[in-house]
C-alpha positions as CSV (number, residue, x, y, z in Angstrom):
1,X,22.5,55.4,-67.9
2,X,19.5,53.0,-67.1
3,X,20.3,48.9,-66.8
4,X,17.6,46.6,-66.2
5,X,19.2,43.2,-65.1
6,X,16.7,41.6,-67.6
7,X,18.5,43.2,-70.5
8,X,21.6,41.8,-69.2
9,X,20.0,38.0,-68.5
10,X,18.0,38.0,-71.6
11,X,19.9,39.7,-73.9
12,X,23.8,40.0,-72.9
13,X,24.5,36.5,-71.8
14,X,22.5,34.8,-74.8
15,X,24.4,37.1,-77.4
16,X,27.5,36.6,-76.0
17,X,26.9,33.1,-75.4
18,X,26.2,32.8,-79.2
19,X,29.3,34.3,-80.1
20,X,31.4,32.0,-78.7
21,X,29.9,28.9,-79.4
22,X,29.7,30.3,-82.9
23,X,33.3,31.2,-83.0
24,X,35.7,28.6,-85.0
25,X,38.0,26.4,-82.7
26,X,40.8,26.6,-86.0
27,X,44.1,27.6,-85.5
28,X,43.5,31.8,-86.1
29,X,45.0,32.3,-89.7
30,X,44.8,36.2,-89.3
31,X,47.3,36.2,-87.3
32,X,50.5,38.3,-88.3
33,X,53.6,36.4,-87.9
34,X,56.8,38.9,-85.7
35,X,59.8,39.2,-88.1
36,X,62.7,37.6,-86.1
37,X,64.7,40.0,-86.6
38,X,62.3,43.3,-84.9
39,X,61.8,40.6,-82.2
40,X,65.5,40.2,-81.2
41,X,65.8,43.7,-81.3
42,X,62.9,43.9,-78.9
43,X,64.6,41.4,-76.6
44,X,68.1,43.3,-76.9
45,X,66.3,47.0,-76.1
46,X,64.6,44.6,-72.9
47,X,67.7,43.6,-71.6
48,X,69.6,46.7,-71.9
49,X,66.5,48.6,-70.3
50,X,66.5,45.8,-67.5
51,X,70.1,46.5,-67.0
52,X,70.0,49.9,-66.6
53,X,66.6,49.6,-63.9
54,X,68.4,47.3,-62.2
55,X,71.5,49.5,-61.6
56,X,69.3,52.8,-60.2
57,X,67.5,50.2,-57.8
58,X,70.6,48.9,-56.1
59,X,71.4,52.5,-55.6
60,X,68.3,52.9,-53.2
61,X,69.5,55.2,-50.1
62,X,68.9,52.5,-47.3
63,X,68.4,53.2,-43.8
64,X,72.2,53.1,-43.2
65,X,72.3,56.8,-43.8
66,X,71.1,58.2,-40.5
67,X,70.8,61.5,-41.4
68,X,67.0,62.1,-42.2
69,X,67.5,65.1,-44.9
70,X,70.2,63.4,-46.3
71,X,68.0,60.7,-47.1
72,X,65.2,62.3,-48.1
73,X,67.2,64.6,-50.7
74,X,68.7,61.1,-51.8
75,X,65.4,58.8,-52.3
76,X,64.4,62.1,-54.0
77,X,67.3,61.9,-56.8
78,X,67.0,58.6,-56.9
79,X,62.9,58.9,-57.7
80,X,63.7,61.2,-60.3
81,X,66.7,58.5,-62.3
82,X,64.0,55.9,-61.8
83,X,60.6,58.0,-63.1
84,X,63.1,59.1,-65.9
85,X,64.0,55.4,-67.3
86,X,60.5,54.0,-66.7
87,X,59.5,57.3,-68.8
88,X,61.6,56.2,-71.4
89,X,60.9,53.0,-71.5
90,X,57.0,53.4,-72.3
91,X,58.4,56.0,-75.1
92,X,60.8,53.9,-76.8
93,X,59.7,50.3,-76.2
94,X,58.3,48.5,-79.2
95,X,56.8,45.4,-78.0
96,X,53.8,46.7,-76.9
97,X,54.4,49.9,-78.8
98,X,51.9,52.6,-76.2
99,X,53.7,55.1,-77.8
100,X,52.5,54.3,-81.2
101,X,49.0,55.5,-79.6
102,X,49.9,57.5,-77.3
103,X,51.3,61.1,-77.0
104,X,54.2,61.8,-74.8
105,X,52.2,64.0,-72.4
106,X,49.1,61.6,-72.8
107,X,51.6,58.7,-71.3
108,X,52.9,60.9,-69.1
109,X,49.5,61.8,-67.4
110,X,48.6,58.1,-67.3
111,X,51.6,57.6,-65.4
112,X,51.0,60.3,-62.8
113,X,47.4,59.1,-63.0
114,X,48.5,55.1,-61.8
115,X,51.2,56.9,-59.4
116,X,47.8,58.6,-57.5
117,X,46.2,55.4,-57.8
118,X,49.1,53.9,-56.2
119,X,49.3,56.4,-53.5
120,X,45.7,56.1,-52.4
121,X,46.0,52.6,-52.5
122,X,49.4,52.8,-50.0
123,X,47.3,55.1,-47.8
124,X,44.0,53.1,-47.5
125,X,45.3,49.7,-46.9
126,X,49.1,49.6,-45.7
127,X,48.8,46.3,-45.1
128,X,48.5,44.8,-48.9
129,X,51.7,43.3,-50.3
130,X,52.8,43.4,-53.5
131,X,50.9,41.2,-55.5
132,X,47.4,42.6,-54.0
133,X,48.8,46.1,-55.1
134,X,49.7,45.0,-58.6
135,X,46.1,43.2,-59.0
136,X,44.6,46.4,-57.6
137,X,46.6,48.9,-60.7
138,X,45.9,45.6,-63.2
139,X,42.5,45.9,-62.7
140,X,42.7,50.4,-62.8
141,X,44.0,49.5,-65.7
142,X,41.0,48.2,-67.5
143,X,39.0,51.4,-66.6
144,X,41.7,53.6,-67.7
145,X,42.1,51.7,-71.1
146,X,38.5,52.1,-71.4
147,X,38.7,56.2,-71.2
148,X,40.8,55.9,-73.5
149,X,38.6,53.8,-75.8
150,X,35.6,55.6,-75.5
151,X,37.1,58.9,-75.5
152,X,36.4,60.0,-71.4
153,X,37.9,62.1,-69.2
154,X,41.3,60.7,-67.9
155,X,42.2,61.5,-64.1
156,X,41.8,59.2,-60.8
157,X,38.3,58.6,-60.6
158,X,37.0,57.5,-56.7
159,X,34.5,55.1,-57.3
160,X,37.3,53.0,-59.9
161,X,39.6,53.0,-57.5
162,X,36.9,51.8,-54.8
163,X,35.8,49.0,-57.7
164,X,39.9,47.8,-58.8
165,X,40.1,47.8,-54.9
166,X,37.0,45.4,-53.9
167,X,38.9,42.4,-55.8
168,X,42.2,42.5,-53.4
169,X,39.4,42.5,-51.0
170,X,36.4,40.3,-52.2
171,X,37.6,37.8,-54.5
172,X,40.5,37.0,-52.6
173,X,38.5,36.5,-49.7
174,X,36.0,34.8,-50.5
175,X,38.8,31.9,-52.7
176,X,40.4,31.8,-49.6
177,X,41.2,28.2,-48.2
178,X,41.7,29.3,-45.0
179,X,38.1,31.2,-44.7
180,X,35.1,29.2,-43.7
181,X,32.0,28.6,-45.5
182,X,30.0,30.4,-42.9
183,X,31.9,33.6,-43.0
184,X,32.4,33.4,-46.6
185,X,28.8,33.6,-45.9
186,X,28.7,36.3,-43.6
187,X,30.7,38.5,-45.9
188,X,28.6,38.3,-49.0
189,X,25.3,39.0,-47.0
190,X,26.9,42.2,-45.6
191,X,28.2,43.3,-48.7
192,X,24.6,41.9,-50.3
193,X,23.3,44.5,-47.5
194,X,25.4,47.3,-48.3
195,X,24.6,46.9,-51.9
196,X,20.7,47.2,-51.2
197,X,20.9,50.1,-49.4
198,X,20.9,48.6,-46.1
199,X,22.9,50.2,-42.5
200,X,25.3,47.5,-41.9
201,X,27.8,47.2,-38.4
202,X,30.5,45.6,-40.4
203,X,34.1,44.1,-38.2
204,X,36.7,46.3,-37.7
205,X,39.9,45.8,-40.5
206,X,38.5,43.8,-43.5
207,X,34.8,44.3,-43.2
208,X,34.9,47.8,-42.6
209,X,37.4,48.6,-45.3
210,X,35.6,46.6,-48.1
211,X,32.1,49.0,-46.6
212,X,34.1,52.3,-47.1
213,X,35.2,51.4,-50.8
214,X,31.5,50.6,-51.7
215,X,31.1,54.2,-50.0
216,X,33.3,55.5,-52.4
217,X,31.0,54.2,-55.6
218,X,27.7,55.5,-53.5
219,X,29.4,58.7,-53.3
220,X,29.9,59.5,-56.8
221,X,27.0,57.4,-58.3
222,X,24.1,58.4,-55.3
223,X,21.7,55.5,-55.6
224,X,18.5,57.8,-56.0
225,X,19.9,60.0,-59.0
226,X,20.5,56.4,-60.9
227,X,20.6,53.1,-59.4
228,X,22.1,51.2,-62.6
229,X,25.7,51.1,-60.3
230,X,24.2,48.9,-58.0
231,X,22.3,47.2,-59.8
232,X,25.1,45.6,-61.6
233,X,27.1,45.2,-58.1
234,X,24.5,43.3,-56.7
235,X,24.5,41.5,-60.0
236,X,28.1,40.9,-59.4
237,X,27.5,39.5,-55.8
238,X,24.9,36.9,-56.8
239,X,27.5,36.2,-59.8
240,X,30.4,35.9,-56.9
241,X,28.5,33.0,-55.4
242,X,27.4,31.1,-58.5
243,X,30.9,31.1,-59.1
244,X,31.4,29.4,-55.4
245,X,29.9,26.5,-56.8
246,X,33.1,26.0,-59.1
247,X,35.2,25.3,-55.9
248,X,32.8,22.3,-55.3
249,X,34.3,19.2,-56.0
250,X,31.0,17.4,-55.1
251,X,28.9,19.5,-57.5
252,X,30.4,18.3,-61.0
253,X,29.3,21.5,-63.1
254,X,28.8,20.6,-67.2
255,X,30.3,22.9,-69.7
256,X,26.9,24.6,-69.8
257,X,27.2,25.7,-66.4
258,X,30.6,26.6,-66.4
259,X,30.4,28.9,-69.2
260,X,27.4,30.5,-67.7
261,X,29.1,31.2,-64.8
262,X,32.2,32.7,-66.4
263,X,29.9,34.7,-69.0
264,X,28.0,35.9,-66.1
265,X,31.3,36.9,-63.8
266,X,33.6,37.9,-66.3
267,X,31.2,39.8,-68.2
268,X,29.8,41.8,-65.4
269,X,32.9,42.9,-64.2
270,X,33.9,44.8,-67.3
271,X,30.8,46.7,-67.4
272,X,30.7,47.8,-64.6
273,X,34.4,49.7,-65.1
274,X,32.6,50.8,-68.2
275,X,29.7,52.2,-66.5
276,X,32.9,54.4,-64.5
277,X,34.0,56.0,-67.6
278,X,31.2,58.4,-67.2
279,X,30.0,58.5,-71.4
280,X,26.6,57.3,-72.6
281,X,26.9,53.3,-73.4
282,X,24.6,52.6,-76.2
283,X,23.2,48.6,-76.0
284,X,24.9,47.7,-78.8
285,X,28.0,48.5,-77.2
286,X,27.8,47.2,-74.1
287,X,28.0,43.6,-75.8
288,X,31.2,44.4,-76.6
289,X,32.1,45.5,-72.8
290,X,30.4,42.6,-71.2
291,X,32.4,39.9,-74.0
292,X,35.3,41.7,-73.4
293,X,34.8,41.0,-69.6
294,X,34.2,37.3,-70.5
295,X,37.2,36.9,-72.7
296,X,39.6,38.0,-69.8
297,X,37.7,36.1,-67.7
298,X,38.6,32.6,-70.2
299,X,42.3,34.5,-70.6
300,X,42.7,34.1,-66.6
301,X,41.5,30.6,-66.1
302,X,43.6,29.7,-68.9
303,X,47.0,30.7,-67.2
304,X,45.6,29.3,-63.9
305,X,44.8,26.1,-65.5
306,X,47.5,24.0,-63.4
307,X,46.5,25.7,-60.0
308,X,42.5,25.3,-60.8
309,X,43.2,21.4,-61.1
310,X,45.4,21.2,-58.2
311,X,42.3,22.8,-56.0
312,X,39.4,21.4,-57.9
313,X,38.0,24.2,-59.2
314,X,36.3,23.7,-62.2
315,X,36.6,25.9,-65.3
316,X,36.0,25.8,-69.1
317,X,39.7,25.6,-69.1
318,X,39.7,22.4,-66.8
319,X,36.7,20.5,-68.0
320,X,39.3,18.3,-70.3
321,X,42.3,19.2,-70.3
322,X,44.0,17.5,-73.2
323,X,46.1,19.1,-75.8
324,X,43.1,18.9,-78.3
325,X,40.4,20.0,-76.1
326,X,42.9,23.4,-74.9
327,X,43.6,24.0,-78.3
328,X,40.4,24.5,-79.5
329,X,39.7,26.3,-76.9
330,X,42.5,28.7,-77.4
331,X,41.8,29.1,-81.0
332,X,38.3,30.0,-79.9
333,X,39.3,32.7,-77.7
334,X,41.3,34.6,-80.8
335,X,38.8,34.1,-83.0
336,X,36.3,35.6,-80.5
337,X,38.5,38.5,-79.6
338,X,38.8,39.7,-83.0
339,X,35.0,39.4,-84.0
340,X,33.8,41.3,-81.0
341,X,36.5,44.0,-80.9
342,X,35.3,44.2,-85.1
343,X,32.0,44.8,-84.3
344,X,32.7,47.8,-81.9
345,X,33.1,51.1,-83.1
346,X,35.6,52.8,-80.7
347,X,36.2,56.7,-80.3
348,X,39.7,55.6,-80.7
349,X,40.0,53.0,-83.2
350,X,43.9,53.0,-83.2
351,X,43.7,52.2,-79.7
352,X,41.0,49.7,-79.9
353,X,43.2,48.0,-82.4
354,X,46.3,48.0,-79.7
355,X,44.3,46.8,-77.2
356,X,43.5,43.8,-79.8
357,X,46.8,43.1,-80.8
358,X,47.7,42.7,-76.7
359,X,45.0,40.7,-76.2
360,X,46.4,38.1,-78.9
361,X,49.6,38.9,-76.4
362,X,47.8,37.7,-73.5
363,X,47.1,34.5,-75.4
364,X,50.1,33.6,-76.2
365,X,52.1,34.2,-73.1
366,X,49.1,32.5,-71.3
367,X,49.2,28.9,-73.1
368,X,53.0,29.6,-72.6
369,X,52.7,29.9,-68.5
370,X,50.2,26.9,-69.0
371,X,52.4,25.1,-71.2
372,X,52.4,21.4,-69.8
373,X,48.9,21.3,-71.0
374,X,49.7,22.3,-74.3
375,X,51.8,20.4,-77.6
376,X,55.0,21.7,-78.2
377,X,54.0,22.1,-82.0
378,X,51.5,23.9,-80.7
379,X,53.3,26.5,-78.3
380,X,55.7,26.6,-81.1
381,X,53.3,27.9,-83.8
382,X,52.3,30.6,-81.1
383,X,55.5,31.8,-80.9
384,X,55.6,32.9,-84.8
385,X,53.7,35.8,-83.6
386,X,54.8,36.9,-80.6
387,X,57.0,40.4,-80.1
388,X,59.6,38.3,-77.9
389,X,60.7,34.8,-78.2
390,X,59.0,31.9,-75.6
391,X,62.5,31.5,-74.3
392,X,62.8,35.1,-73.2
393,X,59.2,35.5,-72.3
394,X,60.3,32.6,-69.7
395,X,63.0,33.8,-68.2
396,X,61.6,37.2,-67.3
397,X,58.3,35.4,-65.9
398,X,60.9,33.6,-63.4
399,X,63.0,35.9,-62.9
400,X,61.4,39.1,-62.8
401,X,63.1,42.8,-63.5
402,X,64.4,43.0,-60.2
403,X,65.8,40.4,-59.9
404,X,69.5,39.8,-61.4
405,X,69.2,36.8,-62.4
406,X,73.0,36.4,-63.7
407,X,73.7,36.9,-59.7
408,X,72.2,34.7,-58.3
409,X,73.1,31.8,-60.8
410,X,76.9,33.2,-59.4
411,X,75.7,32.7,-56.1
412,X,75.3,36.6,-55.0
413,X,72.5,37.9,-54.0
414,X,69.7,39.2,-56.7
415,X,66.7,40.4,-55.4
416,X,65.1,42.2,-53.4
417,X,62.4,41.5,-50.1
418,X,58.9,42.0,-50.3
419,X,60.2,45.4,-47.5
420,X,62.8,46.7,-49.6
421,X,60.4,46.3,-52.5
422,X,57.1,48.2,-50.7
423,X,60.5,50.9,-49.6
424,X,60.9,51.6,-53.2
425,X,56.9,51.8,-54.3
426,X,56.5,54.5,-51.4
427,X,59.6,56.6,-52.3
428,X,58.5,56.3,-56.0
429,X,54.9,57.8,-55.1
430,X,56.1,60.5,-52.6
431,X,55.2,58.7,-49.7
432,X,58.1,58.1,-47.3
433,X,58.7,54.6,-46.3
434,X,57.5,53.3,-42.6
């Protein structure tokens, strides 16, 4: 597949650009409103489920037992009860429903699939915690739903992993308080250099890690069979350091530039896991791919609205941020959703209509984790269609599913340390635990 950066400038961006400012800023009247009742049952299969992970992970064989194959056989049995129930769950759940669109042996390959991803990940860079591992499998996750859509070949692909990785790496980095301008600087020209085809002598630890997952994309996409990879990764770069310009506080951006920026950033970054799934992408598709990008793009800035405003950074979502003004914006967002997943004709329209429905998901948990910047009339009408309540939805975002909440409101001890928690990932992937 050919890209020509002008199609993207002079086509992409405009079209998308159009879309948005064309979609309504009404409250989204095609929304299906949750019968209480399936969501209460939803809530009561959570809690039950929660209860019953919760009891295999206080049974993880600890160090205590200092008898190495008695260990080993134990962490194995225990794998195996904790693979089982996380099986179930994606079979039997029905507030996001996979199964619905899903086979059984289609989810269960998607979970070995993630459980490589994982593994690679564990092995390339130890030193991630937990939430760099999750953004890492988040952002597999968008290439893998994307096979899916257009009907590819599922299975660990390199070069996706080497992309989902770069943002643990890049983005992070380069948001980073504590890095300097000059070698925020630094950084981008090397990776600018790497990009172009250029021999780079990159630091040991970050800078050489971040060169050998760009190696990864070269080495399945070889820049002289087809250069459209790197074109849109140096695309991505020079989007990267507009997007600088939104941690500014000096540089006051208008809503023009703003949503320029995000079109351009969030847009790009879709594509490009698009461009991994290894099937043709017609033009008229890859608007939907690069709005896609763009909407999840808006869908982060809007749960990050409270943080953004705390460090300056300036966003659609923190240009005004009164109840009105997020409102509309909000009801913008569904109504642009819906027309761009409408106008694309997936391989797997069942799916494409899952991935919709979460996507209205997203939305509503998002102003919910952003609430304080939203009316209560408002949240309150979101919750009509949500698969769990707001109040439930709450209390798992605080206290998440390892953590017993009930214990430590008694004063006992109910979760778990970032160790014990990286323990568990590695016996759950095969790898035994440093």
């Amino acid at each position: 597949m050919k890209f020509d950066s002008s199609e993207i400038q002079s086509v992409g961006i405009p079209k998308i650009r159009e879309k948005w400012l064309e979609s309504p800023d009404v409250f989204p009247d095609f929304l299906t409103e949750f019968p209480d009742k399936a969501r209460f049952d939803n809530e009561k299969y959570f809690k039950a489920a929660a209860n019953k992970i919760r009891k295999i992970v206080t049974q993880f064989p600890s160090e205590a037992d200092n008898m190495k194959k008695s260990i080993l056989k134990k962490r194995s049995v225990w794998r195996e009860k904790m693979t089982t129930r996380i099986q179930d769950i994606l079979n039997h759940e029905k507030a996001l429903g996979i199964h619905r669109v899903m086979s059984r042996d289609r989810i269960f390959s998607f979970y070995e699939e993630l459980e490589s991803f994982v593994a690679l990940e564990r092995s390339f860079a130890p030193e991630l915690k937990m939430e760099g591992i999750g953004q890492a499998v988040r952002n597999y996750i968008v290439y893998a739903m994307f096979v899916e859509l257009a009907g590819g070949t599922p299975g660990l692909n390199p070069a996706a992993f080497g992309y989902s990785m770069l943002y643990p790496f890049t983005d992070n980095y380069i948001d980073s308080t504590e890095i300097t301008d000059r070698e925020k600087h630094d950084y981008n020209l090397m990776i600018r250099e790497i990009i172009a085809g250029k021999e780079v002598k990159p630091l040991p630890g970050h800078q050489e890690k971040t060169c050998e997952l760009l190696r990864m994309i070269a080495d399945k996409y070889p820049r002289k069979e087809d250069d459209s990879i790197f074109t849109l990764l140096q695309m991505m770069q020079e989007a990267q350091e507009q997007s600088l310009r939104q941690q500014d506080r000096a540089d006051h951006l208008p809503e023009s530039e703003r949503l320029d920026i995000s079109l351009f950033k969030g847009g790009l970054s879709v594509l490009i896991d698009r461009c991994f799934v290894d099937r043709e992408l017609p033009s008229e598709d890859m608007l939907f791919y690069f709005g896609f990008g763009f909407f999840l793009q808006l869908a982060d800035d809007l749960q990050d609205i409270g943080e953004d405003l705390e460090n300056g950074h300036q966003t659609l979502m923190t240009l005004d941020v009164s109840f009105q003004a997020n409102e509309k914006n909000v009801n913008k967002l569904f109504w642009f959703v819906r027309r761009i997943a409408g106008e694309y004709k997936a391989e797997k329209e069942e799916f494409k209509q899952f991935v919709l429905e979460n996507c209205y998901m997203l939305l509503c948990t998002s102003v919910l984790g952003s609430k304080d910047y939203f009316s209560p009339e408002y949240r309150e009408r979101l919750q009509k269609y949500m698969s769990i309540s707001g109040n439930y939805w709450e209390s798992v975002r605080k206290s998440p599913l390892l953590i017993d909440s009930e214990a430590e409101s008694r004063g006992e001890p109910g979760g778990f340390s970032e160790s014990d928690a990286l323990k568990m990932l590695d016996v759950m992937i095969g790898r035994e635990p440093d």
